[in-house]
C-alpha positions in Angstrom: 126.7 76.1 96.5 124.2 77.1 98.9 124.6 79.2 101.9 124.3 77.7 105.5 124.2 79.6 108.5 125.6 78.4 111.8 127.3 79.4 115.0 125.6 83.2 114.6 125.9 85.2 117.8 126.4 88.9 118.9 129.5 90.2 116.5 129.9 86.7 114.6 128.9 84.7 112.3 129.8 81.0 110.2 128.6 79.4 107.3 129.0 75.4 106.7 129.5 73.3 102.8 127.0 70.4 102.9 128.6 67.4 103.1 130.2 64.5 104.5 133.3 67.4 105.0 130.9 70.0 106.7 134.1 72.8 105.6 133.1 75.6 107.9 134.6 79.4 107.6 133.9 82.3 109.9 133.7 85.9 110.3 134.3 87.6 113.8 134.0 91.8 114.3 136.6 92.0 116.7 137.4 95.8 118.0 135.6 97.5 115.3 136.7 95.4 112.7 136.0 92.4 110.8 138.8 89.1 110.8 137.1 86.1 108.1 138.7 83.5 109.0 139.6 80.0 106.3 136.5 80.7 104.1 134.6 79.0 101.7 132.9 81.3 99.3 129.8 81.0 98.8 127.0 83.2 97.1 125.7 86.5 99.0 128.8 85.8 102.0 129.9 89.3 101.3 127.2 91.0 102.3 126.7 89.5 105.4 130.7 89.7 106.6 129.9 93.8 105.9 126.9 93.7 108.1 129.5 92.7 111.0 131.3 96.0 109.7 134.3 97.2 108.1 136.4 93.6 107.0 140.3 93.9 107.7 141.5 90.6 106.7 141.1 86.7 105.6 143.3 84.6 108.3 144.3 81.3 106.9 144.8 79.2 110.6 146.4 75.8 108.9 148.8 75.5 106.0 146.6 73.3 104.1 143.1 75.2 104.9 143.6 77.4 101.5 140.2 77.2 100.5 138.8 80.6 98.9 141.0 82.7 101.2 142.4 84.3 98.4 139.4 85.0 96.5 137.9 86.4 98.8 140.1 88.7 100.7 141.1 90.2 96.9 137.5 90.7 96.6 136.5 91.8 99.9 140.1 94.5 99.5 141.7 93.4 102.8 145.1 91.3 103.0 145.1 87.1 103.1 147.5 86.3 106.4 148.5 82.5 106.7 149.0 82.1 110.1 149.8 85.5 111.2 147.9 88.2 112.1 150.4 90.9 110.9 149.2 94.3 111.5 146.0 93.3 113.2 147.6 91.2 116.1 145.9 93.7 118.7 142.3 92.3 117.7 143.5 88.4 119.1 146.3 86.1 119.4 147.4 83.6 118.0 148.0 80.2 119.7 150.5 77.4 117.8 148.5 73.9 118.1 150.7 72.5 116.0 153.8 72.7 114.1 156.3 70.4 111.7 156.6 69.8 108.6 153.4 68.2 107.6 151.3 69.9 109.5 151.4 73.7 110.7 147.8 75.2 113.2 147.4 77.8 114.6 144.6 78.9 117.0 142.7 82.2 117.1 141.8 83.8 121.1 140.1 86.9 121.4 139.8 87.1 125.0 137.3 89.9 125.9 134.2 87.5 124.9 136.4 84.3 125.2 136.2 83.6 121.9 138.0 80.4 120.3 138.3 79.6 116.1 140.3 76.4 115.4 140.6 75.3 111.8 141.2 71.3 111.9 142.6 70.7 115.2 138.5 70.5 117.0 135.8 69.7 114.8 131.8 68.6 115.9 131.0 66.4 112.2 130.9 62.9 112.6 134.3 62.1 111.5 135.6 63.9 114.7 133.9 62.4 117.4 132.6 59.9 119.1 129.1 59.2 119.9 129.1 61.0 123.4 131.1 64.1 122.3 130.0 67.7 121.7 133.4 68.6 120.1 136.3 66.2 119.6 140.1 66.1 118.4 140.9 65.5 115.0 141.6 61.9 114.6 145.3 62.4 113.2 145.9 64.3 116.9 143.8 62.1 119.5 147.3 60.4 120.3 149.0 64.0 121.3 145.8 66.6 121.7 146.4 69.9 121.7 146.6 70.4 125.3 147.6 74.4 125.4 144.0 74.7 124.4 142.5 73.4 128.1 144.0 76.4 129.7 141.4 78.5 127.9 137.7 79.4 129.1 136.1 79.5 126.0 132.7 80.6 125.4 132.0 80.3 122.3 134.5 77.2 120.5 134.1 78.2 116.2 135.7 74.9 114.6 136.7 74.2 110.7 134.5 71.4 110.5 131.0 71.4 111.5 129.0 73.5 114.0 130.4 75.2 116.6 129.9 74.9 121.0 128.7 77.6 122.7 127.8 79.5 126.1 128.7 77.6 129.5 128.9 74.2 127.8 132.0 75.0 125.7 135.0 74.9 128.2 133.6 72.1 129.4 133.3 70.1 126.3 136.6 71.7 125.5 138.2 70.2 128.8 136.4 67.0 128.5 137.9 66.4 124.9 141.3 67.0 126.1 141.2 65.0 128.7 139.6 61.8 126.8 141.0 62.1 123.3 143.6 59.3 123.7 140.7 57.1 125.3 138.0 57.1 123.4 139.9 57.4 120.1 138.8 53.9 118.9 135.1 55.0 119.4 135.9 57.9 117.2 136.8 56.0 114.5 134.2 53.9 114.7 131.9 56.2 115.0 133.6 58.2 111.8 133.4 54.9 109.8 129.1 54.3 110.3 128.6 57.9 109.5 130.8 58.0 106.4 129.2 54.1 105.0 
């Protein structure tokens, strides 16, 4: 698998899986430290986690999102949290998106650089939006959005799926997806069904 860069700014850093899927994993120095967050392993991530500095731990944000988080926090020496944060809660919090028994989210905030990393609840791939939208809500939530999320002022939004938004845009588009999920869910499917054919 080949490595694809995306969403790299001061102190972070994401890779994306070609695809229809777009899987996308993270790696955020936070505090001196490095949090990887759902990753995907791919050849040559290592040393570019290690450029951000010393890696403390692989966060798994959704029960499901297993992907490589194992492999690489054994490899990388650091401990694989599923929805926790353990030891290392003074680098962020966590925010719970969702929770029952199919599905259990949570969010990641690290506040001094406003800071946002949602696993499957936001996404920017085609499957997620609809024409018109920078970021949208997962399909299987645009009924009940996540609406905790609105009362952040993100500046940089790192999704699960796809590319993330960033700088003055964000809270906006964060805001706006909110706000319009339930409406313009029929457009999102439609416009997840042309991409997909």
């Amino acid at each position: 698998m080949s490595l694809q860069l995306c969403d790299g700014f001061e102190g972070g850093l994401g890779w994306t899986e070609p695809g229809f899927l777009a899987r996308t994993s993270h790696a955020l120095g936070v505090g001196g430290a490095v949090l990887v967050f759902d990753p995907v392993d791919v050849p040559g991530i290592d040393e570019r986690i290690r450029a951000l500095g010393e890696p403390e731990a692989v966060v798994q944000l959704l029960d499901r999102h297993e992907r490589d988080s194992a492999a690489v926090a054994a490899r990388l020496g650091v401990p694989h949290l599923r929805m926790e944060l353990g030891a290392h809660g003074e680098r962020g919090r966590l925010i719970r998106i969702v929770w029952n028994r199919v599905w259990k989210e949570v969010a990641f905030w690290e506040p001094e650089r406003r800071v946002l990393v949602v696993a499957d609840a936001l996404g920017t791939v085609g499957y997620f939006t609809a024409a018109d939208e920078a970021i949208g809500v997962h399909p299987l939530l645009r009924l009940r959005p996540p609406r905790g999320l609105g009362e952040l002022e993100p500046e940089h939004i790192l999704c699960g799926h796809g590319a993330g938004v960033h700088g003055a845009a964000a809270a906006a588009s964060l805001r706006e997806a909110l706000a319009t999920s339930r409406r313009r869910l029929p457009r999102a499917l439609a416009s997840g069904l042309r991409r997909k054919s």
